[in-house]
Every structure is written in structure tokens, then in C-alpha cells.
N, C-alpha and C positions, 0 to 999 in steps of 0.2 A: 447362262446354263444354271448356277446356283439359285437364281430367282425365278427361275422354271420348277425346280428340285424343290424350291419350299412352297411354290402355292400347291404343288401336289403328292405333299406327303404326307397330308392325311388321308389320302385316298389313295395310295398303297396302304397305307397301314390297315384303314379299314376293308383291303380285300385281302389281307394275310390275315388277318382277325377272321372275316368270313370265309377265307380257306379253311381256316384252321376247323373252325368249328362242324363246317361239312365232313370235314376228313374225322371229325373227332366222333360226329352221330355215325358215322355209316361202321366204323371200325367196333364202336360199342355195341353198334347193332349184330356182329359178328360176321362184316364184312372184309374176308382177308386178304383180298387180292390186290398185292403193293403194287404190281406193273402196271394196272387199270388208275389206281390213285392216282402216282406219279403222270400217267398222263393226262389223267381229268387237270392233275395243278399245271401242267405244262401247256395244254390249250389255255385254260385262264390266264395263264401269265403271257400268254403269243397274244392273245385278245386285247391284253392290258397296255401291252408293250405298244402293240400295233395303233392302238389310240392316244397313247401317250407320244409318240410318235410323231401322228398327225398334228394333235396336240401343239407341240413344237416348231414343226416344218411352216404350221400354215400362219403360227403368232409367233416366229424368232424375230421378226422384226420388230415387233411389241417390247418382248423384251431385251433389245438390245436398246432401243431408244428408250427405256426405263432406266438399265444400269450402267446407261453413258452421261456423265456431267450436261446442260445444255450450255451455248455456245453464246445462244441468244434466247429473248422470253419467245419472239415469234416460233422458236423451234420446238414450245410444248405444244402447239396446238396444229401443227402439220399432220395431215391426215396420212394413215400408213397403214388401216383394214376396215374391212366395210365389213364386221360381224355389225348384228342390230344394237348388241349390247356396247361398243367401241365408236358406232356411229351416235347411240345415242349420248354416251361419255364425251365425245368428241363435240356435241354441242354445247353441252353444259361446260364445256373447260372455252369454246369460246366466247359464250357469252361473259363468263366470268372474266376473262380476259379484257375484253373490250371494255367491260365495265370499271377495273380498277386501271386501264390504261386510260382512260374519260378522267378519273378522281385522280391521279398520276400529273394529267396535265393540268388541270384546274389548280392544283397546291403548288403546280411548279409556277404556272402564269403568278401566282398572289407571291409568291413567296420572290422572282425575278420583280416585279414591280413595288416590291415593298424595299428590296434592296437597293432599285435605283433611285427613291425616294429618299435615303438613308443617305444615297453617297450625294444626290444636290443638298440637300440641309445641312449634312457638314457641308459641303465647299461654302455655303451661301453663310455660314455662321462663321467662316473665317474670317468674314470680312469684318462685321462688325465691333469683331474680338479685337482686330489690328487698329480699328480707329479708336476703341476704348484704349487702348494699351498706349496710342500715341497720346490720346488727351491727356492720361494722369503721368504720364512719364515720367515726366517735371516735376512734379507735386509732391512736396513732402512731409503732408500732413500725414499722420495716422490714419484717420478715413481712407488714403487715397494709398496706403501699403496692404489695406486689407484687399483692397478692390484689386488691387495687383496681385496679388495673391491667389484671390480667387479666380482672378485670368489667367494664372497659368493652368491651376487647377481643371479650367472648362477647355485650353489650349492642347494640356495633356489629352483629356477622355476625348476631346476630338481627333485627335493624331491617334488613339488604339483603335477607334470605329473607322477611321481611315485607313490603317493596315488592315485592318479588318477583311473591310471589303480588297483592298488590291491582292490580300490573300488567297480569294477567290481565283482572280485570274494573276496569277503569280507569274504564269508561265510568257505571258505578253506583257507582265509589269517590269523585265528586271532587265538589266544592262553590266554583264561584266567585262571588269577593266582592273587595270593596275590600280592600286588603293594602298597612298602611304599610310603605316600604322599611326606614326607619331601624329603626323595632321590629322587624324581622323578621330585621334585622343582631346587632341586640342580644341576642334571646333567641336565635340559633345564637353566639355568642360564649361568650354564659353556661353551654349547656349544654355545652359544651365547653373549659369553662374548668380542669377538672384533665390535658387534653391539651396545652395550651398550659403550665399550668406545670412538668408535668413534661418534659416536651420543651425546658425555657427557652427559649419561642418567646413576643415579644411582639405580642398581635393588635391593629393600627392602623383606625381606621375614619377614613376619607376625605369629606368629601361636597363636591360640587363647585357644589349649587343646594340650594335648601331643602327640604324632605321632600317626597316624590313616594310618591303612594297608587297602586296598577298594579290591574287587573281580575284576578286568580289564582287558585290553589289553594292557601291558606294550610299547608297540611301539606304536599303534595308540595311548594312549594317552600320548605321547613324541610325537608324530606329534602335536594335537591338542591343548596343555600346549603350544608349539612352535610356533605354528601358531598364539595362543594368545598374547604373547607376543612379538614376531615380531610386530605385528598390533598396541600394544600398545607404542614400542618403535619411530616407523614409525610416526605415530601422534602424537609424543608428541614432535620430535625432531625440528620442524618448530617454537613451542612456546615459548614463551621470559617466562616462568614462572621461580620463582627464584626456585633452589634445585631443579633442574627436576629429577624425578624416576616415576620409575615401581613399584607398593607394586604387591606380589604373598604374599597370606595367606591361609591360611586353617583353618579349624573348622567345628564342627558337628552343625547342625542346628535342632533340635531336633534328630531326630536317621538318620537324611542323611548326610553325610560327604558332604562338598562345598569346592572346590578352587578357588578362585576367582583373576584376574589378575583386576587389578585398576593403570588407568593413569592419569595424569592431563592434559593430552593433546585438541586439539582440538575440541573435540567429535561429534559427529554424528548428523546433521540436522534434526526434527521431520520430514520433507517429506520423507527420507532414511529412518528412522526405519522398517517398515514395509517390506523392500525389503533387509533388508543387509544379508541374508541368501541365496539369491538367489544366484544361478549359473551367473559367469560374471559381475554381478552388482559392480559397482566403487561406485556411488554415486558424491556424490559432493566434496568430501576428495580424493577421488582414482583419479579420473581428474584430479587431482592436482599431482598425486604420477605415474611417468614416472613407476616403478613397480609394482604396484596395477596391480591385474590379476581379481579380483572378488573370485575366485576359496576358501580363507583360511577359510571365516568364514564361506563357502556353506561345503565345506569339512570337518570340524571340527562339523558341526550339522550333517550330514549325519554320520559319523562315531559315533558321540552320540548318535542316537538316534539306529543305530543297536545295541549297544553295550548294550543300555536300559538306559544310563545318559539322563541330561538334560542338556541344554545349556538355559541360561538368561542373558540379554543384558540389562543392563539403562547404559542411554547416555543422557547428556544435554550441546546442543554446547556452546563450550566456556571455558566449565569445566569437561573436561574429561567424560572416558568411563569406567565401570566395567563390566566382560565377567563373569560369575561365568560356571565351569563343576559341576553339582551336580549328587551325585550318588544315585540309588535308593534305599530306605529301607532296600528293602528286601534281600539288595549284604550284602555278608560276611565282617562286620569289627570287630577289635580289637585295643584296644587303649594301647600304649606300656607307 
């Protein structure tokens, strides 16, 4: 009704305007007879009424499928009046249709086989990663601590473009189960135990109650624990602080189990707070870090929050960063 009222308000207004002005000559002219006026404006307005009317009756379907949301895109181009002007509108809105549904599928086919090219080249780059990593294992030259180095470096950016993609299909990638906290603290310490000592960063584990089992996703949150801690070992490796570590602790915080990763590193600029979760975003720290991708702590919340955790960031530069995963209420724990 209100999108009725506005496409035809200038056309009342422009017949009170030309009321007006009939009634204005004829009265100037010294015509005085108000009963006769009154009904000339009363048939014009029965006249107006009566078309406006029609108007209405015969396009309320028009505009009721205008000022209702659609449902689906096929539901803008469902035919609902055969005026010439809505049937010729009515082709022009299908052809357009058809045409960006044709460009719709063409960018979705490039952009599904670009993606599954992405996910054979990682798996197919794992391997060769794992025979170079067995041949220098051994070797303790210098040459052969760089080369290690920089395979974990190509190990890491392959595991973020590997969640990457399982991020896509999250909802068929994930398996929850009971997930000890402390074991799950232990095996991301361990796999990351030649990042910590080449860095001379030592990793502290905290626990504040006795082991607490959480309802998760054992793998994503061994990405996400990993992710944290890379990030803290990363910033904190540049700082002259004396006894440099990583704390990882855990503890119930009223009935929510929290793990939290705490570093004394650099920490995060108040103008980046609000953006470090973003996709891509370095910040003022990541500029500085030749592998900063943006991707760990945007990956690491996105995988939280499907899974129904929280993620909480305080950071004040200077003096480090604490990442806390907290887990909801309502998930199954037991304290062993």
C-alpha cells in the first residue's frame, strides 16, 4: 500500500493543483455558486478515486511481490500481469537473469577447480617435504639447520592452505569427541619443539585444576593451539626480554574450561586490535615478519566459532600478548 501511495503522489498533487486552479478562474471570474463547485470537486475526486482504485485492484500483486523480501533469485522473474509494459519488463529482467546465472556458473566452475588443484599440490608437496626433513635430520652442519628451517617454514604455509580449504567444507571435515586438555597441550609443544629452540624460547605449561576433558574437534583444535603458539613464539623471538617463554595453561573459569597461550613478546598496537582477526591482515608486527601470511589468527576464530568456542585477545605493546580458546558451558567436561 505505501509503495502504491508513493508512485502516485504526484498525481494527486498535480490534480489538487489543477483543482485548485479551476476553482480559482471561475470564482475570479465572478462565479459564486459554492454548491455547484463543491460538486464539480466531488465528481473529480469519485473519478480519481475510481482509477486509482483500479489502479490498485488490478497491480496489488505487483506490488506486494516488490515490498516482500524474495525467498529465492528464481522468485524475481515469476510472471504475475500481462500489462505490455510488465510483460515487456518481465523479459528484460529474464534475460538479465539468465545471463548473470551463465557468468554465476562459469566463475563458480574456475574458482571449484582452482581449489581442487590447490588441495592435490598441497597433499602432493607433503611428501617431498617429509623425505627432505628425513634426509637432513641427522646432519649437523649449519647448511643442513637452515634447510630445516626453512622446511618447517614451507610445512607451516602448507598446513594454513590446508585448513584453508577444509574450512570450506567444515561441516563434513570435523569429528567431536572428548579431548584431554593437558595431552593436547603436550603434543602442540612437542611438535613444535625445534621452533622453540631455535628461537631460545622457553615453552611453560601452567595448570591451575586437574586435567579437564572438553567436547572438540581434536585436529582443528591442534591447528588452532598451534597456530597460537607459533604466533606467540614469532613475537616474542625479536625481544631482548631476559628468560624469554611461552606460558600455555589451562583452568576452569567458573564452569567454562579456558586455555590460554601468554607471551612477553612484542605485542600488538591498539590501532591493529580491532582488525587482527581479519583475513590477510599483518598489522604493524606482521610487516616486520617476512612470514606473516594474516590467514592464523583469522583461521583459528573461524574455526572457533563453528565449533561454538570463543577466542579473546588482550594485548598491550611492549609487554606481550595472551590468546585464551574458551569453551562453551554447555560442552561436556570432566575433571580427572
Amino acid at each position: 500500500m505505501k509503495l502504491f501511495f508513493r508512485e502516485h503522489a504526484l498525481l494527486l498533487v498535480v490534480q489538487l493543483v489543477q483543482l485548485g486552479f479551476i476553482v480559482s478562474i471561475y470564482w475570479l471570474d465572478g462565479y459564486r455558486d459554492l454548491l455547484t463547485v463543491l460538486y464539480s470537486v466531488f465528481i473529480a475526486f469519485f473519478i480519481l478515486s475510481g482509477y486509482l482504485v483500479y489502479q490498485f485492484v488490478s497491480r496489488k500483486h505487483y506490488y506486494l511481490r516488490l515490498s516482500q523480501p524474495l525467498e529465492s533469485f528464481d522468485a524475481s522473474i515469476q510472471q504475475r500481469e500481462h500489462a505490455p509494459v510488465s510483460e515487456a519488463l518481465q523479459k528484460l529482467l529474464h534475460s538479465q537473469y539468465r545471463h548473470y546465472e551463465q557468468q554465476l556458473y562459469t566463475l563458480k566452475k574456475q574458482q571449484e577447480e582452482h581449489l581442487i588443484f590447490m588441495d592435490q599440490w598441497v597433499h602432493q608437496m607433503k611428501t617431498p617435504l617429509s623425505v627432505i626433513d628425513l634426509t637432513v635430520q641427522h646432519m649437523d652442519e649449519p647448511e643442513f639447520a637452515s634447510i630445516r628451517e626453512e622446511l618447517e617454514r614451507m610445512r607451516s604455509g602448507l598446513h594454513t592452505v590446508l585448513y584453508m580449504s577444509r574450512l570450506r567444507a567444515f561441516e563434513q571435515d570435523f569429528h567431536v569427541k572428548p579431548v584431554a586438555l593437558s595431552q593436547m597441550i603436550s603434543n602442540v609443544i612437542h611438535d613444535n619443539k625445534r621452533l622453540f629452540i631455535r628461537n631460545r624460547i622457553y615453552p611453560e605449561v601452567q595448570s591451575y585444576t586437574s586435567d579437564i576433558t572438553v567436547e572438540t574437534d581434536e585436529k582443528w583444535l591442534f591447528f588452532m593451539l598451534s597456530q597460537l603458539v607459533i604466533n606467540a613464539v614469532k613475537y616474542s623471538a625479536g625481544t631482548d626480554a631476559e628468560g624469554k617463554k611461552v606460558v600455555v595453561s589451562y583452568y576452569l573459569r567458573g564452569n567454562e574450561p579456558v586455555i590460554e597461550v601468554a607471551d612477553r613478546g612484542i605485542g600488538i598496537p591498539a590501532a591493529d586490535m580491532k582488525r587482527v582477526f581479519d583475513s590477510f591482515f599483518t598489522g604493524q608486527n606482521g610487516r616486520g615478519t617476512r612470514e606473516s601470511t594474516g590467514m592464523g589468527l583469522y583461521l583459528t576464530k573461524e574455526a572457533a566459532d563453528r565449533l561454538g568456542h570463543r577466542i579473546e585477545l588482550t594485548s598491550e605493546e611492549g609487554n606481550g600478548t595472551q590468546v585464551r580458546i574458551v569453551f562453551a558451558s554447555y560442552q561436556k567436561l570432566t575433571t580427572v
